[in-house]
N, C-alpha and C positions, 0 to 999 in steps of 0.2 A: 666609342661610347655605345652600350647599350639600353635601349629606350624599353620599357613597357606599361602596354595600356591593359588596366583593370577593369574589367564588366560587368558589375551582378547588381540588379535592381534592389537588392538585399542591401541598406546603406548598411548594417550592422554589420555585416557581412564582409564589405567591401571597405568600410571604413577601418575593423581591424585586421586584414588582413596589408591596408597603407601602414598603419602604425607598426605590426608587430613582427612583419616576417623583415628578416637579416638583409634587404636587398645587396647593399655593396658588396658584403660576404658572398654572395651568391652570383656577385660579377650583375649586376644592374645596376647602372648608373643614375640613369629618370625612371620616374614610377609615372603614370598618369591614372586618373580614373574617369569612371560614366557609369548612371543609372540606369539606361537604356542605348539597344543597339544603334538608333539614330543619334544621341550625341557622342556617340562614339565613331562612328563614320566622317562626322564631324572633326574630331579632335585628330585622329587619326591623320587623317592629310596634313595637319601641322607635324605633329609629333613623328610620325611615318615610323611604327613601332618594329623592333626588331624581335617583340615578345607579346602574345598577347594572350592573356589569363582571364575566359569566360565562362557565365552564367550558360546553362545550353538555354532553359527558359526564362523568356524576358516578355511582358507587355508590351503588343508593338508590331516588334518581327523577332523569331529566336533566336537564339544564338549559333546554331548551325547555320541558320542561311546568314545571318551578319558576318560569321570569319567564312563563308564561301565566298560574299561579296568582297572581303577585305584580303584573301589569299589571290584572288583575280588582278586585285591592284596592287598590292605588294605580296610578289609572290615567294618571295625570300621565307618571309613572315611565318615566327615558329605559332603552332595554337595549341593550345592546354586550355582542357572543359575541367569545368568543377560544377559535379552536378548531382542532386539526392535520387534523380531520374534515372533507375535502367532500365529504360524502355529499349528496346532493341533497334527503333526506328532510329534514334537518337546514336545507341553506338554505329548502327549506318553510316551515318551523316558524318560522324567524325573521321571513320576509316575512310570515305571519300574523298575530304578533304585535309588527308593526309596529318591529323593530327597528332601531334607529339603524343600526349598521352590523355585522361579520361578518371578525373581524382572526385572520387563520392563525398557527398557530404553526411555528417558532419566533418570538416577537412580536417584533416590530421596535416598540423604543420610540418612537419619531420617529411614526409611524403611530398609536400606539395616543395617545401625547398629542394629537393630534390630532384623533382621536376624541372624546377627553374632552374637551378644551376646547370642542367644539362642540356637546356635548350638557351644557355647563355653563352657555353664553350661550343656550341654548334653553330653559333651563330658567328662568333667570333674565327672559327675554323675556315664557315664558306667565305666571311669575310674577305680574308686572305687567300684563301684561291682565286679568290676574284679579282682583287688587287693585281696578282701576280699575273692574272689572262689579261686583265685589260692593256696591260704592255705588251701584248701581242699583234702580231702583223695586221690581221682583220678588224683591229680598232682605227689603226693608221689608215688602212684602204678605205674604212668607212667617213672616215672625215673627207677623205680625195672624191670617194663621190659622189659626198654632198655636195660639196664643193662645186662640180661639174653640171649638177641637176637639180641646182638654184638661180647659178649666177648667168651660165650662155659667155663666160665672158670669153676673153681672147687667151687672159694670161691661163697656162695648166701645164701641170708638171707631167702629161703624156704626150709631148708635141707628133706622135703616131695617130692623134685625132686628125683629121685632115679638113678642111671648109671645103672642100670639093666632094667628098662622101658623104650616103647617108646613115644616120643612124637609129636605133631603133630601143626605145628604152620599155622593159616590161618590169611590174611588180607581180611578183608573186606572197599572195599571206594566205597563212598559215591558223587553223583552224586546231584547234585541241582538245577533247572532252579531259584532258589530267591539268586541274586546276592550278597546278603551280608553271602551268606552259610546257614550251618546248625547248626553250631555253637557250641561250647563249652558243656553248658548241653545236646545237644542231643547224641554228641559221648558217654558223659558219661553213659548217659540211653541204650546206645547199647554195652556199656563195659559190665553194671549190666543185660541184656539180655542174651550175652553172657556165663557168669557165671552160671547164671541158667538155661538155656540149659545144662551145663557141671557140674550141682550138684550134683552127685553122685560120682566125682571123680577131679581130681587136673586142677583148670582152673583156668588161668591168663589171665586177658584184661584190656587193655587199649588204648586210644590214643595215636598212633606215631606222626602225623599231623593235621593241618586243616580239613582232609576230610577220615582217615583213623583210622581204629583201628586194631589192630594187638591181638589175640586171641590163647593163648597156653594151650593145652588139652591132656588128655592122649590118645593115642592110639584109635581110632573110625574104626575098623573094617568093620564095614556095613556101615561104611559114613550116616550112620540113624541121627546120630547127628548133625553134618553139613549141612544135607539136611534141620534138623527140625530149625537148626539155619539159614539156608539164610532166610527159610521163614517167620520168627520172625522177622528179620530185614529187610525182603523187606517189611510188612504190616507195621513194625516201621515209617520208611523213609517214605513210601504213605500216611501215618496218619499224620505226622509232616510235610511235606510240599508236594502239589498237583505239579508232573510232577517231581519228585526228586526217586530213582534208588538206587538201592545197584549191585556192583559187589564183589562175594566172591572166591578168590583164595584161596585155600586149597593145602598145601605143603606136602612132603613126611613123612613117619611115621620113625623116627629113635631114634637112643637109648640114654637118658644121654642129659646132659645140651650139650657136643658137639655136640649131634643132632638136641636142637632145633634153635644153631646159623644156621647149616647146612640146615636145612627146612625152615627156614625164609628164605634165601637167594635163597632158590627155589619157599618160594611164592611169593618174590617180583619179582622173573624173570616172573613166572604163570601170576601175577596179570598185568603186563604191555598191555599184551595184549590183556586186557578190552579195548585195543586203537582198535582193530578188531573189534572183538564182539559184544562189546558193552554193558553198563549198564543191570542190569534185568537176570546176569547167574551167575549160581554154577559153577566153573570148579577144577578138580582134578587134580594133577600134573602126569603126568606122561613122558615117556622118548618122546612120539611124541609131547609133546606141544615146542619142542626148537622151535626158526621161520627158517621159510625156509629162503634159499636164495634170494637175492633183484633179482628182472628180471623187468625193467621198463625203458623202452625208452620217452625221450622228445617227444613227439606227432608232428607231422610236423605243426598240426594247430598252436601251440605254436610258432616255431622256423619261420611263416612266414605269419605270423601278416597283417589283412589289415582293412580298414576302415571299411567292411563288415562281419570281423567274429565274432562277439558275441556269437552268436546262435552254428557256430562251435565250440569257446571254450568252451561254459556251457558243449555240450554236449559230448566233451573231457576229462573234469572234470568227468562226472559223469560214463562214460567210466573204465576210473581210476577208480574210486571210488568201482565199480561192480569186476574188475580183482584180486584189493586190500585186497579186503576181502575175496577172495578165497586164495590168494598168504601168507598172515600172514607172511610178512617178517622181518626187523628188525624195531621196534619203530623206531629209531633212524634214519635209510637211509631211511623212509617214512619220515618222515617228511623232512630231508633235499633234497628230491627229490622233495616234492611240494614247498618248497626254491626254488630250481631251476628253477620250472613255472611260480612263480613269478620274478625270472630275467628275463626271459624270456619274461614275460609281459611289465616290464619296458621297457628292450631293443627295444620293439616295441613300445612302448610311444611316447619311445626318438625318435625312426628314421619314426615316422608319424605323430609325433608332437604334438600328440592326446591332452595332457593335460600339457604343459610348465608352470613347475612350481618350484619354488626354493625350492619347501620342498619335492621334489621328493628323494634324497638322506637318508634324516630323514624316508619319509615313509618305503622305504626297512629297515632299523633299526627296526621298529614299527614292519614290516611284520615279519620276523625273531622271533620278540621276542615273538608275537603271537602266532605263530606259536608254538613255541618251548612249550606253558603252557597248548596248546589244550591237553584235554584228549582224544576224542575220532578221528576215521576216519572221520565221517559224519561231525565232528565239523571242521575238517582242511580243507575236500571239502568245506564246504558251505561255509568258511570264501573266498574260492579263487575265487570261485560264484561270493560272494559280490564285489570283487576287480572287477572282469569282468564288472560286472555293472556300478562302480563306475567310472572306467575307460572311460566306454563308454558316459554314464550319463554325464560323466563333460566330455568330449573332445572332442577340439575348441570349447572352451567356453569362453565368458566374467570370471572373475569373478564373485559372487552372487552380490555382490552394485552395480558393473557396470550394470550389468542385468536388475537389479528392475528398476534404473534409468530408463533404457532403455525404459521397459514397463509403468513406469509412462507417459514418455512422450509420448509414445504412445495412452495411455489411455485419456490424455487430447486433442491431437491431435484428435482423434474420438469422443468423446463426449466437445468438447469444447464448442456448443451450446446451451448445457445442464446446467442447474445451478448444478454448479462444486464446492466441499470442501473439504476440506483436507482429513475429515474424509472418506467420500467417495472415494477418489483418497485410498488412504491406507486402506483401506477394498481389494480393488481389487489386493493388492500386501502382503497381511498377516500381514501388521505391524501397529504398532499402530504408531494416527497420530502426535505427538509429538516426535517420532522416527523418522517416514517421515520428518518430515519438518526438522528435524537437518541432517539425511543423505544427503539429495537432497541439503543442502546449500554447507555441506561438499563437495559431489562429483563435484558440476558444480558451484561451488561457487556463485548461485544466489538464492535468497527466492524462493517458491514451489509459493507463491501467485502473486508475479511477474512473473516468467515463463508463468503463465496462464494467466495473462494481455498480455506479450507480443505475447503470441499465437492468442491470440483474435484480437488484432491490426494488425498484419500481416494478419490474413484471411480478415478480415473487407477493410482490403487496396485494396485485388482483389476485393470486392463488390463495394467500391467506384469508382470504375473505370465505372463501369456501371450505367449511369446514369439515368434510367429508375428506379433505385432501389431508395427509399426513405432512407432518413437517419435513421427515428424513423425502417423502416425494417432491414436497415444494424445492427444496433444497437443490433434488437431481434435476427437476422441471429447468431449474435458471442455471445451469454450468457447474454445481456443486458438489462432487460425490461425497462429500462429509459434511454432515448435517451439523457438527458442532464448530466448524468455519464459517460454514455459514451464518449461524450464527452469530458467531464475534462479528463475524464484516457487518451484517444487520445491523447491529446494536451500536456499531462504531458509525455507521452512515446515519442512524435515525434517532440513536440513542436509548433506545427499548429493545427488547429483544424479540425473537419474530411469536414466540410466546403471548406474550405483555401485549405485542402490537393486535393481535388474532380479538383478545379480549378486551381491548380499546374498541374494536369493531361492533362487538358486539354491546 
């Protein structure tokens, strides 16, 4: 079955494009929708979509960063923008995060099914390669050793484990700036790595997770082995994807299958604090890697917020960020201490009114949950960077339509003298002009090409006041080089003609 979730704040929008596009034709089974990116993050985790069809901008957070969040946790996940925006920042964000494709509005259905169908046979393609791998050898080994580095028990189907040797269990994860991971066959390739690094003696690997493989060895004395293994899989990882990391924690040496539940459970304490460190290191367990104690105060910049501190909180953040990494204190109170900065930041929103918004509520949800999947330190500061920004960036502010609006009319208001077209009005504001002239009807209820008639008549009306000025001049004054079009648009807007109107004046 294939599932997909719908996204555009636009209920019009979104509501017919539920009723009206062919789904089942098009190979979709469930359809879902959301008016914004946070109840869609939401639904998402039920639904766990295998398609998903977005707004780029939404009230909130946009659509670029909501399918970045959402191609992180399902990374299968095909994405198609639909969007009147071609801002160049935006097709960025999409090549980025590897999206299908990038459909203008207003949508031409012909196009957009097309889309869909073709990210519904790709879907259904990796499908089935995946079926067909997961009945592969490296599925079977990975359950054997889970199996081994949970339970300590007696019973194992490798009786070459022996209760008189020690053994020595390391994880290694894996780090990736390419948003859909590194995926399935690479872990495997860094299982069959691992092994042979450990050929002369009893080695087990496998994948535990998405981004992890977990590695059991006899006894490595010189840590010769381990050293010669991080560097096999940091030049793996560099090879296989450009700006992607390996962190390798290395657990205690102990005796018997009871030892090697025992040392896993110390490298997964060791490995946590790749959240410090950071990607790119070997670390060996020992009794001083516990973390220290948390010692971290709310910043006063935080706790007392004003129109003017930006510049203080980035460089509050980064403050933190420097103290942090010398303190190694628990995963877990770091990150819920930078939660707190971001209350923090709200609370000041709220009481300076910075950004009134009804998806303020959903955003702390969003933040949180953010927060909580970051792997590293520098990943949690920059994310709180960004809030800073974003903060300031939008607040008191229009909304984005209301804005454009704004500037359109602005923009014909200055050059109304000019011979003025849509496509040019929409040039100056990133959107295309078939998008413009259906926003601008929607927001002010009146055509784009009427506004700019009634803008020309209105200026023209102070010119005819001055009667030294010729008609065929007033005419050219407002956009007109024919003084008898002018006319009729006059006469049709006011009802007199610009004649008539001259001598009403008088």
């Amino acid at each position: 079955m294939i599932s997909l979730l719908l996204v555009d704040d636009e209920s019009a929008t979104r509501n017919g494009l539920v009723k009206h596009m062919p789904w089942k034709a098009l190979g979709v089974d469930k359809v879902v929708d959301a008016a914004d990116a946070f109840e869609a993050i939401k639904i998402a985790e039920d639904a766990q979509p295998d398609i998903v069809v977005s707004d780029v901008k939404m009230p909130g957070m946009e659509g670029t960063r909501f399918c970045e969040r959402l191609v992180k946790r399902f990374p299968g996940c095909k994405v198609i923008f639909i969007s009147g925006y071609s801002n160049e920042e935006y097709l960025k964000a999409a090549i980025k995060i590897h999206a299908l494709s990038y459909v203008e509005k207003p949508i031409n259905l012909q196009e957009l099914c097309a889309e869909v169908k073709k990210a519904a046979e790709l879907c259904l393609s990796e499908r089935k390669a995946r079926e067909e791998f997961n009945e592969s050898a490296p599925f079977v080994k990975r359950r054997h050793l889970l199996e081994l580095l949970r339970s300590g028990s007696e019973t194992t189907i490798y009786p070459e484990i022996s209760p008189d040797k020690n053994y020595v269990v390391s994880i290694a994860e894996f780090y990736s700036d390419n948003e859909s991971g590194l995926g399935d066959p690479f872990l495997a390739r860094a299982s069959d790595i691992a092994e042979k690094v450990f050929a002369q003696s009893f080695c087990l690997s496998a994948a535990i997770d998405q981004d992890r493989i977990a590695v059991i060895s006899e006894e490595d004395t010189s840590q010769k082995r381990h050293k010669a293994l991080f560097a096999e899989l940091k030049k793996a990882v560099s090879d296989f994807s450009e700006g992607s990391s390996v962190f390798l924690a290395v657990g205690p040496s102990l005796k018997g299958l009871a030892g090697i539940a025992e040392s896993y459970a110390a490298s997964k304490d060791l490995n946590s604090q790749v959240f410090f460190s950071g990607f790119g290191r070997l670390a060996f367990f020992s009794k001083e890697t516990a973390p220290h104690a948390f010692e971290m105060d709310i910043p006063a910049t935080f706790k007392n917020m004003s129109f003017n501190s930006e510049d203080e909180l980035v460089a509050s953040v980064e403050s933190i960020r420097q103290k942090l990494y010398i303190q190694h204190g628990s995963v877990s109170e770091t990150k819920n201490f930078f939660l707190n900065l971001c209350l923090c930041l709200c609370q000041g929103v709220e009481r300076l009114a910075l950004n009134p918004d009804e998806t303020a509520k959903k955003r702390m949800v969003y933040i949180w949950e953010t927060i909580c999947g970051f792997k590293t330190l520098d990943e949690t500061a920059s994310f709180l960077v960004d809030e800073i920004h974003f903060i300031y960036r939008n607040g008191s502010e229009q909304n984005l339509k209301q804005r454009t609006i704004t500037k359109v009319k602005q923009f014909i208001c200055e050059n109304y003298s000019k011979e003025l077209t849509v496509k040019l009005i929409a040039k100056s504001v990133y959107l295309s002009p078939s998008y413009l002239s259906y926003l601008f009807k929607a927001m002010t209820d009146t055509n784009l090409n009427e506004h700019i008639t009634e803008v020309r008549v209105e200026k023209s009306k102070e010119l005819l006041k001055d009667k030294r000025i010729k008609l065929y001049e007033v005419a050219k004054s407002v956009g007109y080089n024919d003084p008898n079009y002018y006319a009729k648009v006059f006469k049709k807007v006011t009802g007199i003609t610009p004649s008539a109107y001259r001598e009403k004046q008088e």
